[in-house]
ZAMARGU-4260 file (C-alpha; in steps of 0.2 Angstrom, whole numbers, plus 5000, padded with zeros to 4 digits):
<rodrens>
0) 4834/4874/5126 | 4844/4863/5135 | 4857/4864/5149 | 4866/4854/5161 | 4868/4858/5179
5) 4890/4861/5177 | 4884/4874/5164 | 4870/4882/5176 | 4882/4881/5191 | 4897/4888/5180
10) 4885/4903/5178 | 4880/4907/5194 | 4893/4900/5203 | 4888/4888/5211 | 4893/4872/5220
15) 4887/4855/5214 | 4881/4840/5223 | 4877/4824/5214 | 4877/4820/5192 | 4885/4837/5184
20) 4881/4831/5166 | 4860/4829/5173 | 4851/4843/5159 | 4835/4852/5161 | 4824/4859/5147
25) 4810/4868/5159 | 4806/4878/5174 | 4793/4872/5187 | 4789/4872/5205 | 4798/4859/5217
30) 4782/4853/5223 | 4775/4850/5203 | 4792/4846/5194 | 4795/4834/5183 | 4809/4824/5175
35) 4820/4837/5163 | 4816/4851/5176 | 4824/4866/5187 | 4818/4872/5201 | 4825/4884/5218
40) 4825/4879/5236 | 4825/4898/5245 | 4813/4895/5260 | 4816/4880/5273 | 4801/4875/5275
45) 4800/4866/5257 | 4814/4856/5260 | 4806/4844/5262 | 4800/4842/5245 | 4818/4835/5241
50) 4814/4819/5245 | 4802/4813/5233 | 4805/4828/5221 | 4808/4822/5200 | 4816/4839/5197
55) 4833/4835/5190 | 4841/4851/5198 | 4835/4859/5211 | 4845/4877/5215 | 4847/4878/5234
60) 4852/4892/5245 | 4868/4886/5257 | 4860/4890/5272 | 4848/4878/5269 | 4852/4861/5280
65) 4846/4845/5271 | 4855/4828/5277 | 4840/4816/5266 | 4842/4806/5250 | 4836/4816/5234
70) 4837/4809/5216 | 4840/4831/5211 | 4856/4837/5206 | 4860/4852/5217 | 4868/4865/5218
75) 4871/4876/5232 | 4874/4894/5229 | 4872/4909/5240 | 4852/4915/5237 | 4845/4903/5227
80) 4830/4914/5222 | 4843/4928/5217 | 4850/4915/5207 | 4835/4907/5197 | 4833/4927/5191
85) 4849/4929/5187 | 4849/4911/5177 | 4829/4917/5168 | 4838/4932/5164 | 4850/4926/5153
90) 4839/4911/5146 | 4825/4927/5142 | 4840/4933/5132 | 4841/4919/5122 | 4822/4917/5119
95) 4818/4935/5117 | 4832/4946/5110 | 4832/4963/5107 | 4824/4970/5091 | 4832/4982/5078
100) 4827/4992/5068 | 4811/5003/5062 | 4796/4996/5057 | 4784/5002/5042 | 4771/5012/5048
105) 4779/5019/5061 | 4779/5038/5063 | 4796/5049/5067 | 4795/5066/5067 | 4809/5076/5057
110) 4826/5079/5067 | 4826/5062/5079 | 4840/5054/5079 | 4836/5034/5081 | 4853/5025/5085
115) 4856/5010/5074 | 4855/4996/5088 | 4836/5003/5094 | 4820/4997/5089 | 4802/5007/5081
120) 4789/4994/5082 | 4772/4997/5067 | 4760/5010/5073 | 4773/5021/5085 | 4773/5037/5085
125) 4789/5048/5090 | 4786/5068/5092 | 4795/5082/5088 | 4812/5085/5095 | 4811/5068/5107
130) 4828/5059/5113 | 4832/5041/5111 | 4846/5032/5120 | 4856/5020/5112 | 4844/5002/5110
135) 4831/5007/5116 | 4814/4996/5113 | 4798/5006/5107 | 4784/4995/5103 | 4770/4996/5094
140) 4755/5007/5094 | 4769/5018/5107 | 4766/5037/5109 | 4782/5048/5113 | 4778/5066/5116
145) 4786/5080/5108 | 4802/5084/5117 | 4802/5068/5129 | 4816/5060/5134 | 4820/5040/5132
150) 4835/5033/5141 | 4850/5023/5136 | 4842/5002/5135 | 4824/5007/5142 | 4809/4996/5135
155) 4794/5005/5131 | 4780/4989/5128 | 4764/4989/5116 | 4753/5005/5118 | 4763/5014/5132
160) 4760/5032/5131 | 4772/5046/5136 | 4765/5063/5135 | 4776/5078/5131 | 4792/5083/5140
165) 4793/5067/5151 | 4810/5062/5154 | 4813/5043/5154 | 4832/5037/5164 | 4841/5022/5157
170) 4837/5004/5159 | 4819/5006/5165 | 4805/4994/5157 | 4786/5002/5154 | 4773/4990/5152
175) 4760/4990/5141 | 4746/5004/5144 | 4758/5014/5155 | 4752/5034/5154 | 4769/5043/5161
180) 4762/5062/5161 | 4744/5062/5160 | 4737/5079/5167 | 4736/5080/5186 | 4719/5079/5193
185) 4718/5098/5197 | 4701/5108/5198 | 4698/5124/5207 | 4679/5127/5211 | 4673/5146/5206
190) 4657/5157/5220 | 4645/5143/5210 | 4655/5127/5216 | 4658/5125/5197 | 4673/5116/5194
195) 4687/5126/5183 | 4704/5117/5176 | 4723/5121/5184 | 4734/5118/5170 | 4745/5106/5174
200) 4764/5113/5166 | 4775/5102/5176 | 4783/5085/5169 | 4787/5068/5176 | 4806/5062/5178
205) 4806/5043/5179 | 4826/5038/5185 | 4837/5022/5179 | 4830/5004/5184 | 4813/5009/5185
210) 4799/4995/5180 | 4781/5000/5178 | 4766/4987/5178 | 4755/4988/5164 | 4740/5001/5165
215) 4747/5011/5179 | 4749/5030/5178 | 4762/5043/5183 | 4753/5062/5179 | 4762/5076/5178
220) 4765/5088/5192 | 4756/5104/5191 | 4773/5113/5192 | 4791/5106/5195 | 4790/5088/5192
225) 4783/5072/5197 | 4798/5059/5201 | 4802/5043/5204 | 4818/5038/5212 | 4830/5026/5203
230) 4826/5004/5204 | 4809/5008/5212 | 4797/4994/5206 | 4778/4998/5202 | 4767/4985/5201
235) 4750/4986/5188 | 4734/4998/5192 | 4744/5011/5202 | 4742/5029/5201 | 4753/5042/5205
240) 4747/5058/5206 | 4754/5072/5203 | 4769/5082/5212 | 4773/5065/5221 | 4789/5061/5225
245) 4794/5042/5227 | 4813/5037/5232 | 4827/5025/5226 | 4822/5007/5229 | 4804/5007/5234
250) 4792/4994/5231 | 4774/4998/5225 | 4762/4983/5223 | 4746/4981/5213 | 4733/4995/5216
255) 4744/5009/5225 | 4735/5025/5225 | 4746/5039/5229 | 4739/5057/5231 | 4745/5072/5225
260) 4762/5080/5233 | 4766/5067/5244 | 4783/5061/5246 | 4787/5040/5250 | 4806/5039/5256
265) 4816/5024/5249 | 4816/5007/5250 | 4796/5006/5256 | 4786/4993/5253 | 4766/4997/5252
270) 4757/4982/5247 | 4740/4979/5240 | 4731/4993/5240 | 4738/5005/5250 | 4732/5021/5250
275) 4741/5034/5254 | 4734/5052/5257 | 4739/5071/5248 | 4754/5081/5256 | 4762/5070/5266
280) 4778/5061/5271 | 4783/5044/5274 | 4802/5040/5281 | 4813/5030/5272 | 4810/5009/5278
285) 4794/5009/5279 | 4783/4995/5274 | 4764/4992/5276 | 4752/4979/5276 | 4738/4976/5261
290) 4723/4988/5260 | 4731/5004/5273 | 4728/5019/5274 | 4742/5031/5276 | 4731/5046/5282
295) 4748/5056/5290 | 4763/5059/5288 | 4774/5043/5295 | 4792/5048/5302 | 4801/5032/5307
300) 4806/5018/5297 | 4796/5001/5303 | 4780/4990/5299 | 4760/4998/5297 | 4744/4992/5296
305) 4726/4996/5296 | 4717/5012/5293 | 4723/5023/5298 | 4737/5016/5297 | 4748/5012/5314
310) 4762/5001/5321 | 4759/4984/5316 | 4759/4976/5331 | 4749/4989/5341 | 4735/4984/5323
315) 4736/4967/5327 | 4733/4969/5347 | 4719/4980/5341 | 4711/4967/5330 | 4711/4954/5344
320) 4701/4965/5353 | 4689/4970/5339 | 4685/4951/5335 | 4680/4949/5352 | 4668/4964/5353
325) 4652/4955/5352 | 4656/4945/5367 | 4662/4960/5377 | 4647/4969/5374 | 4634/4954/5380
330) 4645/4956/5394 | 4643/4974/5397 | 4623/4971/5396
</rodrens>
């Protein structure tokens, strides 16, 4: 696909400085772009790159100062990563539309309703008395559980597996290997330490906006629900264990373990595997660093680290001293 940079600013409203009628074909990196390419400017610190970049538009944030000589078409608009998502976006339309339609081989129990503008992919199975929102996306080799729920626009990738009862909002995207509603991991020992089974009856409501990483899990609560607030992002390899609560607007990266009935606040971010313990609390704003451990409850919005995990700054003060152990102890001798 082609597009020139008056059609890429008349989208995003941009302003443009330098040729309008340049065109791009691809998307790269300023610091690896080629002739035909666009590329976003977001951060300062590469503007340097515009001086000898071969991009032929560079999208550029207007708070960036750059007074050099570039060959790049730009155009300035107000985030210029915001902007590059908004532009993929429509281009991913393009490229990938939405399917229709339901594929042989797939299975739909008797009573579903599938609206005319959705998508069965081969190899689906829907269950008995489930719900499907209008253009919804099932993939193949999908399992819906009897009596779940499937939102208005929501995509449901290959091999995602939804167990029964699980609600689904609108406008949420499951990538492939998701397990939404897998049993909680719930054992009760007996006088012989021998492990017995607690049912787990509750569900799992997923609300609007919500995008999950491939192979992570969401499992069922053991009574009431599991939920996870609206535009929350999960990244892959997370679990979530049962009876967790997680707000609107949080942030989970890869590798996130949650345990069971905690409650995360909204917009949090926890990194790369953060772990955070069973049956606690953590205030809305909170963000920590790769590889904590949230062993208690947190009350106030700001940054953590370490493990436990504490105030960042009191962590990093802490680590200046731990590197220089070795030295304080020949000291000490």
């Amino acid at each position: 696909m082609e597009f020139s940079a008056n059609q890429i600013s008349a989208l995003l409203g941009g302003t443009i400085e330098g040729e309008g009628n340049r065109t791009v074909r691809n998307v790269s990196g300023i610091e690896s772009a080629k002739e035909g390419d666009l590329c976003f400017l977001g951060d300062a610190k590469y503007v340097h790159y515009l001086t000898n970049t071969q991009a032929s538009v560079v999208l550029m944030s207007r708070d960036i100062a750059y007074e050099g000589k570039t060959e790049a078409t730009i155009i300035r608009v107000e985030n210029a990563r915001g902007a590059m998502a908004t532009l993929l976006g429509e281009v991913a339309k393009v490229l990938h539309p939405a399917k229709r339609g339901i594929e042989t081989g797939a299975y739909i129990s008797e009573g579903v309703s599938v609206p005319e503008d959705a998508y069965i992919g081969f190899g689906a199975y829907i269950g008995k008395g489930v719900q499907l929102g209008v253009g919804v996306q099932i993939y193949p080799q999908t399992y819906i559980g009897d009596g779940s729920v499937i939102g208005d626009g929501s995509v449901l990738y290959a091999g995602v597996k939804v167990y029964y009862g699980c609600r689904i909002g609108k406008g949420c995207i499951l990538h492939s290997g998701v397990v939404i509603g897998s049993d909680g991991f719930g054992f009760e020992p007996d006088e012989q330490r021998v492990y017995h089974k607690v049912p787990q009856i509750g569900t799992v409501v997923i609300e609007d906006d919500v995008e999950i990483g491939a192979n992570t899990t969401v499992d069922r609560a053991m009574m009431g629900e599991t939920r996870i607030g609206k535009n929350t992002k999960i990244d892959n390899l997370c679990q979530i264990a049962h009876n967790v609560q997680i707000g609107e607007s949080t942030v989970l990266c890869a590798q996130v373990g949650i345990a069971g009935s905690s409650k995360v606040g909204s917009h949090c971010t926890l990194t790369g595997q953060v772990g955070v313990a069973g049956h606690i609390e953590i205030a809305d704003g909170c963000i920590f660093g790769a590889k904590s451990g949230v062993a208690g409850s947190i009350k106030k919005a700001g940054q953590y680290m370490g493990l436990p995990a504490i105030e960042a700054n009191r962590w990093r003060r802490a680590q200046a001293v731990y590197r220089r152990l070795p030295d304080i102890y020949r000291k000490l001798l």
